[in-house]
N, C-alpha and C positions, 0 to 999 in steps of 0.2 A: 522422482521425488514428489509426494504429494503434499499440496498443501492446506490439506485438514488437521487441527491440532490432533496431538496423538492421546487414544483411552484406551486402556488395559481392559479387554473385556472375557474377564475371568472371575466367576464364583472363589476360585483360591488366591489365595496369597502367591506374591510374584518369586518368594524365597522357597514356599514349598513343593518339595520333589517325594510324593508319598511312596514309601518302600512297598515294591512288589513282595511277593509271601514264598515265592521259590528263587528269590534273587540273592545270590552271597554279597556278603558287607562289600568285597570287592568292588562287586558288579555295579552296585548304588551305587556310589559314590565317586567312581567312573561314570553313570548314566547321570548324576544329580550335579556333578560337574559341567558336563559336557550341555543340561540343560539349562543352568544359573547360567552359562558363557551364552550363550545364545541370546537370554534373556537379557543380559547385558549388554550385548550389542545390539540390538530390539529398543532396550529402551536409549543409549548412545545414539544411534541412527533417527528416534524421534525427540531427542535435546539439539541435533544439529538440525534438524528440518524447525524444529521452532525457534533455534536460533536464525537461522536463512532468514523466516519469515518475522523474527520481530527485526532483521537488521534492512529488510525493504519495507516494513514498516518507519523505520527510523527516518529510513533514504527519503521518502516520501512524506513526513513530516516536517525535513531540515528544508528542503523543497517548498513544498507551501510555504513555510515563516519567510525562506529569503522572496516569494514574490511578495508576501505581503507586507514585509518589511521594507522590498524597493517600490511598491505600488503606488504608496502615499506619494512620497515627493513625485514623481512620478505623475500623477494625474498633479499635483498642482500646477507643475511645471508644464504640463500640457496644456491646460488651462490659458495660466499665461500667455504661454505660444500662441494660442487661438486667439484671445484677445489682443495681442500684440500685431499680428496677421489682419486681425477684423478691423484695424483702427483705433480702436476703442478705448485703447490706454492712451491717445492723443487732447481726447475728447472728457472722459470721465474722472469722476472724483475717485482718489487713493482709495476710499472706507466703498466705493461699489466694486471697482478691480480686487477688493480682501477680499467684500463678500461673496463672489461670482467667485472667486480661487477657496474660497474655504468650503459654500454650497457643492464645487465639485467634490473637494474630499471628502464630503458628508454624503455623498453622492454613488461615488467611484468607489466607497470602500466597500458595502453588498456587494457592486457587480463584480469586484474584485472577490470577495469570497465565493461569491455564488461559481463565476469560473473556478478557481479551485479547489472546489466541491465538485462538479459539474466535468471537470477536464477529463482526468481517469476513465469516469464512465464515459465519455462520450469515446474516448481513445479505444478503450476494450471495446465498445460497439465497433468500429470502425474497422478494429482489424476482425474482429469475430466475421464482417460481413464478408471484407475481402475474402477469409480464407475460405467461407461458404460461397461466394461469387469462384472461386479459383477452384472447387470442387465437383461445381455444376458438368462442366465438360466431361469431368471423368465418372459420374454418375450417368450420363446420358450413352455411354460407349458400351455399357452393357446391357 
């Protein structure tokens, strides 16, 4: 299955089947049959590869939202923790513990995006490499 959207690359129309000149009514309509059926399973075969590919699009969208939707609490609550751990919530005023936990969410949300932006491609690099690492041996045997 490939996953290039699909283009009809034809000068004609996808419905016409022009009559040969020594062909009986028969015979067309038999061959204009038998070519519309193709044609429709031609374009069938490219509604479900764009269906495939807008439904790991989809997959990959709902993905992103739920981390960026658990991220936030998430770094604040990490935040916390760090300061919790560092002492500092013993020590400090309520309004510098908000600001230090709100500068990280103002903070952590790029690096949050930017990983998933960033993830995908690094992941496809990664196996790309492996499978050209896992290649090398067998390019070298001949």
């Amino acid at each position: 299955m490939s996953l290039e959207p699909f283009t009809y690359r034809s000068d004609t129309h996808l419905t016409e089947v022009p009559r040969e000149p020594d062909e009986s009514l028969h015979e067309y309509l038999v061959r204009a049959n038998r070519t519309l059926v193709g044609r429709v399973r031609m374009l069938s075969r490219a509604r479900d590869e764009s269906d495939y590919i807008q439904a790991g699009e989809q997959a990959r969208w709902r993905i992103d939202r739920m981390l960026l939707t658990l991220a936030g609490p998430l770094i604040g609550t990490a935040a916390y923790v760090g300061l919790v751990r560092a002492g500092i919530t013993q020590v400090a005023r309520f309004e510098f513990i908000a600001g230090v936990i709100a500068f990280a969410g103002l903070t952590g949300g790029p690096f949050v995006l930017a990983f998933a932006t960033l993830g995908p491609k690094v992941t496809n690099w990664l196996l790309s490499h492996r499978s050209r690492c896992a290649m090398l041996p067998m390019r070298r045997r001949r």
